[in-house]
The first five atom37 places (N, CA, C, CB, O) and aatype in JSON, in Angstrom:
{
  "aatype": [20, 20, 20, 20, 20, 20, 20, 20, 20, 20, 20, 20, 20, 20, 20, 20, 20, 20, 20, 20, 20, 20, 20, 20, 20, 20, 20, 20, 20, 20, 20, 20, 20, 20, 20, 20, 20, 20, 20, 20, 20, 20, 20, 20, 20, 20, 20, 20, 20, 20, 20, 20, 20, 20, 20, 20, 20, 20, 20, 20, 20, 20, 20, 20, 20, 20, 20, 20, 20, 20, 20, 20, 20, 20, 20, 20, 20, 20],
  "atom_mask": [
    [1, 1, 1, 1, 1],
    [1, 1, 1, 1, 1],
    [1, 1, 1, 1, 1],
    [1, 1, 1, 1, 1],
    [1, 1, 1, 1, 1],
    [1, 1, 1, 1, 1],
    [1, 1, 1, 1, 1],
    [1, 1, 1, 1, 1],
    [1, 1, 1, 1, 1],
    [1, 1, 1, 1, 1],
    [1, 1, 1, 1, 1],
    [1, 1, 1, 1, 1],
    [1, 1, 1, 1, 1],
    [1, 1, 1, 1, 1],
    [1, 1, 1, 1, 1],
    [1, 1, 1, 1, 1],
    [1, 1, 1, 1, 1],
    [1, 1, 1, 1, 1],
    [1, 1, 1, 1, 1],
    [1, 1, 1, 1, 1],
    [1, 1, 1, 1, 1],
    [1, 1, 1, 1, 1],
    [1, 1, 1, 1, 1],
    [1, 1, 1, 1, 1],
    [1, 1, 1, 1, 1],
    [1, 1, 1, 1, 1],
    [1, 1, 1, 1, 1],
    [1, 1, 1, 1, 1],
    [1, 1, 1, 1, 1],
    [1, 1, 1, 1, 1],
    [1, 1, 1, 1, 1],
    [1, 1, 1, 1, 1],
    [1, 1, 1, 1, 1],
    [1, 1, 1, 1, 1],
    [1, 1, 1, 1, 1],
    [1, 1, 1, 1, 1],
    [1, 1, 1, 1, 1],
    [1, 1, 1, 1, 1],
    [1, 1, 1, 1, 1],
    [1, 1, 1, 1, 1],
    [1, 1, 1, 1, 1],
    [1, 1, 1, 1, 1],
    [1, 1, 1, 1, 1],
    [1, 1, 1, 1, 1],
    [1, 1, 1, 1, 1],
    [1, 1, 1, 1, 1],
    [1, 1, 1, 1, 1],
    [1, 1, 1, 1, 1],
    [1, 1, 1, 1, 1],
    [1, 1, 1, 1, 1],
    [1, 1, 1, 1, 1],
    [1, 1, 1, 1, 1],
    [1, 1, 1, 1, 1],
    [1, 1, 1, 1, 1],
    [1, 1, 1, 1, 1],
    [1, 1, 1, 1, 1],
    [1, 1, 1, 1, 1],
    [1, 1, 1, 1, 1],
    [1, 1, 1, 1, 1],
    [1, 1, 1, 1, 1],
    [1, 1, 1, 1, 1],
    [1, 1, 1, 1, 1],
    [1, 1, 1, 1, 1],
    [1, 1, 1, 1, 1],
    [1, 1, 1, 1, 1],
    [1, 1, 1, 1, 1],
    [1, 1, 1, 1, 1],
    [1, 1, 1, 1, 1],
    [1, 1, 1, 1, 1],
    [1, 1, 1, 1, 1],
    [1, 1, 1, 1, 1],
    [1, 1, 1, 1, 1],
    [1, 1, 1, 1, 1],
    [1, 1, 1, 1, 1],
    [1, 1, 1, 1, 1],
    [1, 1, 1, 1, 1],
    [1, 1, 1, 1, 1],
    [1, 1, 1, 1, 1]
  ],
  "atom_positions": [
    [[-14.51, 11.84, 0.03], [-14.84, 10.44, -0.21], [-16.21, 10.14, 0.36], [-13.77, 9.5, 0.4], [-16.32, 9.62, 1.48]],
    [[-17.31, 10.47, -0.43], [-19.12, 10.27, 0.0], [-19.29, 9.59, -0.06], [-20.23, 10.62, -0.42], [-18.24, 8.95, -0.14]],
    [[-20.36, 8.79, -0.1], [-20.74, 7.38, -0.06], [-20.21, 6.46, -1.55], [-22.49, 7.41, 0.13], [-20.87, 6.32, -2.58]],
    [[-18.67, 5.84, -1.23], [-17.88, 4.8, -1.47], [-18.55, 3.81, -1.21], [-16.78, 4.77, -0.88], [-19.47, 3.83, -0.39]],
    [[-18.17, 2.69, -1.91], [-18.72, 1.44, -1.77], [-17.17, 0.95, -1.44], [-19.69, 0.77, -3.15], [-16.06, 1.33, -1.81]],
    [[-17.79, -0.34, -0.34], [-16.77, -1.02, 0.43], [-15.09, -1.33, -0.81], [-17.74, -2.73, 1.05], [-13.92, -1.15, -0.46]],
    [[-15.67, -1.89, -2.47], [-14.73, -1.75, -3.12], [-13.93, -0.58, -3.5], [-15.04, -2.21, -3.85], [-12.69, -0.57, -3.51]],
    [[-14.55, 0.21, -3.75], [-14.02, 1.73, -3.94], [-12.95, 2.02, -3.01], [-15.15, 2.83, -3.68], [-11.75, 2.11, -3.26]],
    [[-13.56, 2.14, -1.88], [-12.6, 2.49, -0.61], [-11.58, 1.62, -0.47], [-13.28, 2.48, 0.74], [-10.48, 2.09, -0.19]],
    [[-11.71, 0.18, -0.65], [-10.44, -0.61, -0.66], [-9.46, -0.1, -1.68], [-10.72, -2.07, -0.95], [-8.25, 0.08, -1.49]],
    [[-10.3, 0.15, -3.02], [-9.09, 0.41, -4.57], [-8.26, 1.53, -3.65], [-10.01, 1.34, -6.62], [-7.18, 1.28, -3.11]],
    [[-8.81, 2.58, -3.58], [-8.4, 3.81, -2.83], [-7.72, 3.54, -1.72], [-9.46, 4.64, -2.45], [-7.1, 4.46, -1.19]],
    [[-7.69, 2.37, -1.21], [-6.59, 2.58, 0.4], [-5.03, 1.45, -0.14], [-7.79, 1.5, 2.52], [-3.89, 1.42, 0.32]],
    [[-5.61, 0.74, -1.15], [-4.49, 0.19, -2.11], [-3.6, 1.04, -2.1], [-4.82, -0.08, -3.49], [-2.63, 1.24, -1.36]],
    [[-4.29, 1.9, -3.66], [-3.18, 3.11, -3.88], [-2.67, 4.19, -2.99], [-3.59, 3.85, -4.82], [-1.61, 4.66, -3.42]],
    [[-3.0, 4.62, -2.12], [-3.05, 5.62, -1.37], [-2.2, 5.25, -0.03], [-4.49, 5.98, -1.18], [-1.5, 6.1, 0.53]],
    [[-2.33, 3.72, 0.5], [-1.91, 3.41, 1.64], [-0.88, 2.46, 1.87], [-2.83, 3.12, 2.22], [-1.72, 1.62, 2.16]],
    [[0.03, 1.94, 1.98], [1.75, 1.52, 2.07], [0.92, 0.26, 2.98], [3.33, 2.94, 3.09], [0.77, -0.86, 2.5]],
    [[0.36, 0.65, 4.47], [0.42, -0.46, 5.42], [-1.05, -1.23, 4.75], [0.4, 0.12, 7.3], [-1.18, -2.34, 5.25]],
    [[-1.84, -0.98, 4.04], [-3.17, -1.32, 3.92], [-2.79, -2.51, 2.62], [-4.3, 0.17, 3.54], [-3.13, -3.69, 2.48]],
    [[-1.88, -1.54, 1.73], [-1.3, -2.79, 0.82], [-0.1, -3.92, 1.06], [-0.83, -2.16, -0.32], [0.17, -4.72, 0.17]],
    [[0.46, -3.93, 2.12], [0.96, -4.56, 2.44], [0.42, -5.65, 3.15], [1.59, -4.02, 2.77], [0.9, -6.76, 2.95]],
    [[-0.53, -5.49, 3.97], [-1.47, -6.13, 4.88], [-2.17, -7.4, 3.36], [-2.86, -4.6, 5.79], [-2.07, -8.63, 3.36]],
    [[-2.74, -6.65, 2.42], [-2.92, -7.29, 1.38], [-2.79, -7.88, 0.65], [-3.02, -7.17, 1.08], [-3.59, -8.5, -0.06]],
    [[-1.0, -7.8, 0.67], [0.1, -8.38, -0.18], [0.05, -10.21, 1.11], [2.09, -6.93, -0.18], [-0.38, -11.34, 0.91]],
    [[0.63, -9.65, 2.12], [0.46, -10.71, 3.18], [-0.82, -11.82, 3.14], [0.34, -9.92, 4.48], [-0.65, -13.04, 3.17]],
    [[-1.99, -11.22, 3.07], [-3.45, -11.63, 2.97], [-2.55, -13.2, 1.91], [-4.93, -10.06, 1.94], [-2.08, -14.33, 2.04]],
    [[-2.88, -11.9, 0.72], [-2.78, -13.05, -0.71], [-1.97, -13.96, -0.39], [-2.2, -12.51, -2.18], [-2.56, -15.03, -0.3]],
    [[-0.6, -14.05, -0.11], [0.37, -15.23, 0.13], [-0.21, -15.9, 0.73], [1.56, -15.12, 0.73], [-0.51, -16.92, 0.11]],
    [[-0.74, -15.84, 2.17], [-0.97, -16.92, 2.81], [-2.08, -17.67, 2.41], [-1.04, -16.65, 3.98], [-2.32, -18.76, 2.93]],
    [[-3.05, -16.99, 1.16], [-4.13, -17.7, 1.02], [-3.77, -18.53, -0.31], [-5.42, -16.8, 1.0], [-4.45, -19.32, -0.96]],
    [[-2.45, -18.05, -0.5], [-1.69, -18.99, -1.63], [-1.31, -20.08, -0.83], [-0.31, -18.32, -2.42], [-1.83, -21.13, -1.22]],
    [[-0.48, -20.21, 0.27], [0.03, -20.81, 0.66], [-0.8, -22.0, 1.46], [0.78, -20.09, 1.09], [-0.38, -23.16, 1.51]],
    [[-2.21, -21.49, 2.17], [-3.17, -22.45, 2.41], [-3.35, -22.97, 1.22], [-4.36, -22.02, 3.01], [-3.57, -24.17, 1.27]],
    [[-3.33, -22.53, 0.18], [-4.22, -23.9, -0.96], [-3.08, -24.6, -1.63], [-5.42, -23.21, -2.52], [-3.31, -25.29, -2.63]],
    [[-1.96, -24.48, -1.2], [-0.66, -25.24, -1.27], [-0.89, -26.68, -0.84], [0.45, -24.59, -0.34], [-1.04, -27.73, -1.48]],
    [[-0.87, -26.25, 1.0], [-1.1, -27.16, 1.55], [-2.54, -27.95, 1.45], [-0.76, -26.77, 2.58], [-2.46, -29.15, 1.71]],
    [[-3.95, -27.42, 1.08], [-4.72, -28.05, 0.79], [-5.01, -29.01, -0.27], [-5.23, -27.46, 0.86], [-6.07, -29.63, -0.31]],
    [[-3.82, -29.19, -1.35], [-3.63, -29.36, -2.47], [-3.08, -30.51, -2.61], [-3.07, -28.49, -2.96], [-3.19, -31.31, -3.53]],
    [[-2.38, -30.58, -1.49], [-0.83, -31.91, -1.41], [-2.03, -33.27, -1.11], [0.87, -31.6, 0.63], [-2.9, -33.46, -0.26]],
    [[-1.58, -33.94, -2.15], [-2.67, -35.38, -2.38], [-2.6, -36.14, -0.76], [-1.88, -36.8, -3.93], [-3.52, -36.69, -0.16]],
    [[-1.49, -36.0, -0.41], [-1.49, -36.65, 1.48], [-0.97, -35.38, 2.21], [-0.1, -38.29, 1.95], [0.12, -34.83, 2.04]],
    [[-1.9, -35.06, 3.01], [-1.65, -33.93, 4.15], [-0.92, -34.4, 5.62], [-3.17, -33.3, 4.56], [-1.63, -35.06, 6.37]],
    [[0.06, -34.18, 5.92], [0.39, -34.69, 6.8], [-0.1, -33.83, 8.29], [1.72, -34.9, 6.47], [-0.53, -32.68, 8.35]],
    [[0.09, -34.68, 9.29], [-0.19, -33.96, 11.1], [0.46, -32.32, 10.71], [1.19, -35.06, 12.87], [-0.28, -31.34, 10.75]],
    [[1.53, -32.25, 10.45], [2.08, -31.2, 10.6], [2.16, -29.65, 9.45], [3.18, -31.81, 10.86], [2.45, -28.46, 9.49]],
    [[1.72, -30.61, 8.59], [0.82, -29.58, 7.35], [-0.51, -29.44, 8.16], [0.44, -30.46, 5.48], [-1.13, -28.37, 8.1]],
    [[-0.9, -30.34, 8.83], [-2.26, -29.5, 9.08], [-2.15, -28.76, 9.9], [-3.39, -30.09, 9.41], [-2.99, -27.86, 9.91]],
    [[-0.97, -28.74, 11.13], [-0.66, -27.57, 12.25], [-0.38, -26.79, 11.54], [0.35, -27.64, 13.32], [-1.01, -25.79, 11.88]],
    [[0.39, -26.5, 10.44], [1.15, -25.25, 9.42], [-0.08, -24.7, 8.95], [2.27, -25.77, 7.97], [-0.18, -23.48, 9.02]],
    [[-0.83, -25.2, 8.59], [-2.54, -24.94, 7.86], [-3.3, -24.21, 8.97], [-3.59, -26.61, 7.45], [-3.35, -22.99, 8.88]],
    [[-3.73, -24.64, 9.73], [-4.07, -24.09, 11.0], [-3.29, -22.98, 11.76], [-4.11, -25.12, 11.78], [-3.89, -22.35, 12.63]],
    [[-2.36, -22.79, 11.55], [-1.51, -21.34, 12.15], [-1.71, -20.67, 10.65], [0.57, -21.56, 12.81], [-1.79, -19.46, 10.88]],
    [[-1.79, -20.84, 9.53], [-1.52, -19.8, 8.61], [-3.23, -19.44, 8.71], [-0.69, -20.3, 6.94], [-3.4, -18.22, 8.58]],
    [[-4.04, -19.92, 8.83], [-5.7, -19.82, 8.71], [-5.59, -18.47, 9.94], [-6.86, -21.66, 9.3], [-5.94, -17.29, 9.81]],
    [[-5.12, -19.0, 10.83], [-5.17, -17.64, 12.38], [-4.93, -16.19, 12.15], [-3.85, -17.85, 13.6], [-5.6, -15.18, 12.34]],
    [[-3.24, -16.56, 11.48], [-2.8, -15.6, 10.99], [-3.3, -14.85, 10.03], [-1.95, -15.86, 10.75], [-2.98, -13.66, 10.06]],
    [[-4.06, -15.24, 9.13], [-4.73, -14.79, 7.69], [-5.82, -13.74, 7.91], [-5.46, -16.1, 6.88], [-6.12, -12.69, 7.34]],
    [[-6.42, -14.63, 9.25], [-7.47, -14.04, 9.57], [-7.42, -12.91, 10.69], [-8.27, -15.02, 9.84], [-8.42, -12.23, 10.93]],
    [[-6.22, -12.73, 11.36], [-5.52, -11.42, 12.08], [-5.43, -10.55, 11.18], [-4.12, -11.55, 12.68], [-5.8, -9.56, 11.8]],
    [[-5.13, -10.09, 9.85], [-4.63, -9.98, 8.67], [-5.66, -9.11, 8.84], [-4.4, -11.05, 7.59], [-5.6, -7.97, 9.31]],
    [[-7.15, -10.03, 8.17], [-8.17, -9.64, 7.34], [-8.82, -8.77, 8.2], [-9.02, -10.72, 6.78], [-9.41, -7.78, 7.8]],
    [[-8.72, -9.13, 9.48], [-9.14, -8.31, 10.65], [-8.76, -6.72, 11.11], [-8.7, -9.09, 11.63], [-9.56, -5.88, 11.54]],
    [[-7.3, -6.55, 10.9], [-6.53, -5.33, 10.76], [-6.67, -4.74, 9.34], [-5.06, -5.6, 11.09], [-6.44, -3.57, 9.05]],
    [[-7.12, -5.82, 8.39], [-7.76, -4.64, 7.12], [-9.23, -4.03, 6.98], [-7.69, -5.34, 5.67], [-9.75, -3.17, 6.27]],
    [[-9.63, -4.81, 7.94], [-11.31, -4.43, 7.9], [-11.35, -3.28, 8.78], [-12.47, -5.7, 8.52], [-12.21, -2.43, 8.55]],
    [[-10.54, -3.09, 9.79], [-10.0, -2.25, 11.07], [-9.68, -0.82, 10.22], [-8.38, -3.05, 11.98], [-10.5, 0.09, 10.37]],
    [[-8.63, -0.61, 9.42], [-8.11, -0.2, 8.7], [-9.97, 0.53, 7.66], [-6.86, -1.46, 8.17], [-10.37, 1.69, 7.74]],
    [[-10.58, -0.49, 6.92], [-11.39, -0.18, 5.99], [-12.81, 1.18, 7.07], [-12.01, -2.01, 5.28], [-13.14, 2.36, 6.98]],
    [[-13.1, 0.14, 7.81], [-14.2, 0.92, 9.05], [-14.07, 2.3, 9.34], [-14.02, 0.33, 10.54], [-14.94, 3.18, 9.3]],
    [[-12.13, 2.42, 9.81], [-11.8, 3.93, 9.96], [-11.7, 4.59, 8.82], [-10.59, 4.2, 10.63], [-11.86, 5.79, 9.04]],
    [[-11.52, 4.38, 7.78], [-11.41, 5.24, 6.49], [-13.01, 5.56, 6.32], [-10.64, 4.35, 5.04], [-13.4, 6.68, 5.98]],
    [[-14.09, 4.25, 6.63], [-15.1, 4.93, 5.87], [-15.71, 6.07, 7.23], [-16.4, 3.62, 5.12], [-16.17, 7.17, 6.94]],
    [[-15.63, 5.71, 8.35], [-15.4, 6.85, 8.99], [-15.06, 8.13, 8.99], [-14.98, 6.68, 9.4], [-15.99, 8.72, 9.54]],
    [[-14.42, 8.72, 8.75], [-13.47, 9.73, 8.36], [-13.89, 10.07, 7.17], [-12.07, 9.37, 8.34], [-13.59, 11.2, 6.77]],
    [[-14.67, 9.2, 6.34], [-15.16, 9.67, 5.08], [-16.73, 10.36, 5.31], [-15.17, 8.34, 4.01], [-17.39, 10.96, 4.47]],
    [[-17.03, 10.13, 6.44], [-18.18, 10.47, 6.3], [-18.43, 11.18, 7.39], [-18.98, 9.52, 6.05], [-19.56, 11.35, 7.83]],
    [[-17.23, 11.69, 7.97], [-17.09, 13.12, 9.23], [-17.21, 14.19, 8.15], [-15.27, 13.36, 10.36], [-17.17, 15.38, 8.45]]
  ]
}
């Protein structure tokens, strides 16, 4: 795996990787689920705490996939 481009290596850790697509699967929901709540014509106090913990979480997420992406291209280029 030579010089991959950041998409490449993602398609490839899709198919190839169980925890990388799962992490992904997770990603997507919650960024479904933020524009749920961004959506609702009156947001209430507690939609916006629910909004604000799913934003944290999303972004723990994106963090352990980028974690995940760094070491692959690593290893790709040992």
């Amino acid at each position: 795996m030579e010089n991959h481009t950041q998409e490449e290596l993602k398609a490839h850790l899709l198919s190839t990787d169980e925890h990388f697509r799962s992490l992904c699967e997770q990603h997507a929901h919650l960024k479904h689920q933020i524009q749920e709540i961004e959506a609702k014509p009156h947001v209430t106090g507690a939609d916006e705490l629910e909004e604000q913990r799913l934003k944290k979480l999303k972004l723990q997420i994106k963090d352990q996939m980028n974690n995940i992406l760094a070491q692959s291209r690593q290893v790709a280029v040992s």
